[in-house]
N, C-alpha and C positions, 0 to 999 in steps of 0.2 A: 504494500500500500504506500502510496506517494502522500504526503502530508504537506499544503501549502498554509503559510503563517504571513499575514500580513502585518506588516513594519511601517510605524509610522515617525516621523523627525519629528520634535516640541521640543518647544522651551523645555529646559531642566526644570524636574521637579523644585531643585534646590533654588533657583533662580526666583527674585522675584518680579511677576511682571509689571512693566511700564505700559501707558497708553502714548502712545503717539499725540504730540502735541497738536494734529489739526485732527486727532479724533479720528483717523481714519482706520483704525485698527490697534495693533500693537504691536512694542518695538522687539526687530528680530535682527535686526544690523547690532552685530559685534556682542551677541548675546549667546551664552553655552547652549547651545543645541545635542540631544539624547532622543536617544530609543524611548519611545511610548512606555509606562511603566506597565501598562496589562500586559504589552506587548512583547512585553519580557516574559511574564510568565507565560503566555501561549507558547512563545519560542520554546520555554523550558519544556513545557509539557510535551511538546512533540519532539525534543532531544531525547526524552524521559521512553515515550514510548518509541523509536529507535530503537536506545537503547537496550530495550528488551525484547528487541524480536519482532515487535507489531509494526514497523513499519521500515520503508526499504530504502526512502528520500526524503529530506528537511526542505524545501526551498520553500528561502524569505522573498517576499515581494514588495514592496514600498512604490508610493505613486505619489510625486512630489519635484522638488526641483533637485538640477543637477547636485546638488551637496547631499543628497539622500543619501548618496552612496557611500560618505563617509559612515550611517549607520548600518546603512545594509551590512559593510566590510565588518562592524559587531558582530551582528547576525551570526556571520560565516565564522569568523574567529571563534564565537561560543559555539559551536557547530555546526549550523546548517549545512547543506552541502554545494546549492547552490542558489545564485541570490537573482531576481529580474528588479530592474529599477524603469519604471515607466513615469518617462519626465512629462512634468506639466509645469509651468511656468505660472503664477498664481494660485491662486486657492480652487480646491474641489471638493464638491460636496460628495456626499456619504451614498448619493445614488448614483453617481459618475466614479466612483471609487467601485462602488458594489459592482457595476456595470464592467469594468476592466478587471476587477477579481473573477465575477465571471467565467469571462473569457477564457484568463492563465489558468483558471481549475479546470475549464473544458480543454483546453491545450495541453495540459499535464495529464490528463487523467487521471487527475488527484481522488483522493479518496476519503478524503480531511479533511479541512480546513479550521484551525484554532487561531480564531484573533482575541485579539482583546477588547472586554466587554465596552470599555470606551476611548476615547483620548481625552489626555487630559486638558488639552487648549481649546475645545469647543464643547467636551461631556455632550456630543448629541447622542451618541448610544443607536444607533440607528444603522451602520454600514453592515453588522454581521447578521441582522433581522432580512433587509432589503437583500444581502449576498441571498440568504437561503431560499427568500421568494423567490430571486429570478433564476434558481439553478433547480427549484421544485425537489430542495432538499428537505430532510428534518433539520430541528434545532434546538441548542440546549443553548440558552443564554446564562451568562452569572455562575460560572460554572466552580465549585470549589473543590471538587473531587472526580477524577474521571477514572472510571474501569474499563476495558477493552474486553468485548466478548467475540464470540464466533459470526461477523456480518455485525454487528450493534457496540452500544457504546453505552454502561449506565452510568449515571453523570448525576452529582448529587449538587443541586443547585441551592443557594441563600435568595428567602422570599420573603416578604414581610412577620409573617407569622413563624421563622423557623425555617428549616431547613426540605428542601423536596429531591425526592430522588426521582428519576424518569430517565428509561430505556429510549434511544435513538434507533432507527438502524441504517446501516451505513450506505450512502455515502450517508454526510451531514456537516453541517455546521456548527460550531463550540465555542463561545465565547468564555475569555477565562477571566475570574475574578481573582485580586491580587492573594487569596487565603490560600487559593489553588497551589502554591509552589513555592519555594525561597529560589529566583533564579541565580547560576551560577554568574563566576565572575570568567570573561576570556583571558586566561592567561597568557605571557610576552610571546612565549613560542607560538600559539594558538592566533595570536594577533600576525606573526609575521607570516605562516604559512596560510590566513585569509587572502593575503595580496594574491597569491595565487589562483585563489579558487576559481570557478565563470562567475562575472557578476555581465549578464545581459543587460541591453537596454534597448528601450522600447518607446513609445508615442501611441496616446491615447489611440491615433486615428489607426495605429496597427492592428486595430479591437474592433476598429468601427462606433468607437466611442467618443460622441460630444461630449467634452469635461467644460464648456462653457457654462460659471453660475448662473442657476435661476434665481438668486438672491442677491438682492443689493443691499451692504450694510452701511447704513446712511451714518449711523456716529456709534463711537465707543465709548464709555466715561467710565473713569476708576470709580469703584466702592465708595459713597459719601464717608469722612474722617468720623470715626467713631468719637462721642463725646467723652471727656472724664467723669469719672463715677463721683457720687457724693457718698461721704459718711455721715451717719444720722445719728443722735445720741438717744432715740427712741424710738419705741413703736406706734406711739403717739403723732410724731413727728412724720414717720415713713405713711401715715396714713393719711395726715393732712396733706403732704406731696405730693399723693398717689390722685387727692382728690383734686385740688388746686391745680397741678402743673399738668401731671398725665391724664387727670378726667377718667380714669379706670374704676373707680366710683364715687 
């Protein structure tokens, strides 16, 4: 079984973000750029099942600008085996991404596919929902535990009330939540001998895919500045405030 894992570039977790001063977005010039943090554990988990037998190829796919490929080259280094980087120039939405995942799954004959349940710079949560609609797969989103059976896959998923388990069967779609895995680190030797690896490259139109947005985001604006807190020397006090300033009764 061929296993594809989609790789996405964001801002470092660590990083904090900036808006851009005309509001047009947020600032990505001269900024530490990383692997998607789910998308670490997806990778891990289809390293994981490799590793034991259940599958035969790793290959990362990222659809983004030329510098993707500095992540992809992670990818490979922490093991995948081989990585496609399909350039777009601009931002793309999650059904122009789903749309060219697509494709690379029908062109691979993948058998997989583990993304990560979101990114962290837009949280739309939507790319590995839309993959499985247009490939008329199953799907196990928010995935925290995955078992591999004979054709199927049980996958024990975090839902509001607790924990659900549910049988796939395969192919399908797997989105991993970050509980899923501790992913590994690539180590120096493992980083030098990625240089090597194929890392392909591609263009939406190779898919037959318009990555043109249907969305115009007209402004960005940072979080309003949180106020400082007051101390109060009663209960008395915290209830006249409650009532006079905040109106809560």
């Amino acid at each position: 079984m061929k296993i594809v894992v989609p790789i996405k570039r964001v801002i470092d977790f660590n990083v904090r973000v900036r808006v851009k001063a005309d509001g047009s977005g947020v600032e990505t010039e001269n900024v530490k750029m990383s692997m998607n943090p789910f998308d670490e554990n997806a990778l891990e988990a289809a390293l994981q099942l490799k590793e034991a037998g259940r599958a035969e190829e790793v290959v990362g796919v990222s659809v983004g600008p030329a510098k993707a490929e500095e992540t992809l080259r992670v990818a490979l280094a922490m093991g995948a085996d081989r990585a496609i980087l399909v350039e777009a120039d601009g931002p793309v939405e999650p059904l122009a991404v789903a749309a060219i995942l697509a494709a690379v799954a029908r062109q691979e004959g993948a058998g997989l596919v583990i993304a990560g349940k979101q990114a962290i710079d837009d949280d739309a949560s939507q790319t590995g929902q839309m993959l499985a609609g247009l490939l008329g797969w199953a799907q196990a989103t928010a995935a925290s535990r995955i078992e591999m059976g004979e054709g199927s896959a049980r996958v024990v998923r975090e839902v509001d009330g607790g924990l659900q388990t549910i049988e796939v069967v395969l192919p399908a779609v797997i989105t991993a939540d970050l509980r899923l895995n501790e992913p590994r680190y690539a180590s120096l030797p493992n980083v030098m001998k990625a240089r090597s690896k194929p890392l392909e490259k591609k263009v939406p139109d190779d898919f037959g895919v318009d990555s043109t947005p249907r969305l115009t985001v007209e402004s960005t604006e940072a979080p309003a500045a949180r106020k400082a807190g007051v101390r109060l020397d009663s209960v008395a006090e915290l209830v006249d405030r409650l009532r006079s300033e905040a109106g809560v009764i």
